[in-house]
C-alpha positions, 0 to 999 in steps of 0.5 A: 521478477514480476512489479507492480505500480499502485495508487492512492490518495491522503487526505489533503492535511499536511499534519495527516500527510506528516503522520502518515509519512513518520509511520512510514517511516517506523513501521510496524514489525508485523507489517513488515514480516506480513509484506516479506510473507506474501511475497513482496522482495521490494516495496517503495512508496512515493509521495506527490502532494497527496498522491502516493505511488508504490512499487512493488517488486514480487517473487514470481509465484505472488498474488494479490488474492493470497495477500488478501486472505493473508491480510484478512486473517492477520489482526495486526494488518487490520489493525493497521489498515484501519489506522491508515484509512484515518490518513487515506482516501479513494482515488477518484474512481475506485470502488468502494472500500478500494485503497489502493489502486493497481496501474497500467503501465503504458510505457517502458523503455 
């Protein structure tokens, strides 16, 4: 099983951190069925201050492409990614419009 490591920042408003988390914490139906569907078995998302770290664990055939197309083409999923970026903010670095941010993993033991 393949994973990946991401990043991203929120805003730095602990009543915006606090929003985003109790989202989190009842996603979306759609959401979650449109994750399974692109392939992901596992998603886990951490939180430092306002940096945000996901794990995803993905069947061997995933990609991030197909997951855009699928995203793009699912109103839902835009609407919640609209409704996430009031809570979200580009990592120092990224490119414009880029949430989150695919790691190099330097270290494994």
């Amino acid at each position: 099983m393949k994973k990946y490591v991401l990043a991203l920042d929120l805003q730095h408003d602990p009543t915006l951190i606090a929003e985003y988390e109790a989202y989190h914490r009842n996603i979306w139906p759609e959401i979650q069925a449109s994750i399974r569907d692109a392939g992901i078995d596992r998603m886990e998302i951490y939180r430092f201050a306002n940096r945000l770290f996901m794990l995803m664990e993905v069947e061997e055939n995933f990609s991030f492409e197909r997951k855009a197309t699928m995203d793009a083409a699912n109103p839902k999923v835009q609407e919640w990614e609209a409704l996430m970026w009031k809570y979200q903010q580009a990592l120092p670095g990224a490119k414009p419009g880029e949430k989150w941010v695919l790691m190099d993993k330097i270290f494994e033991l």
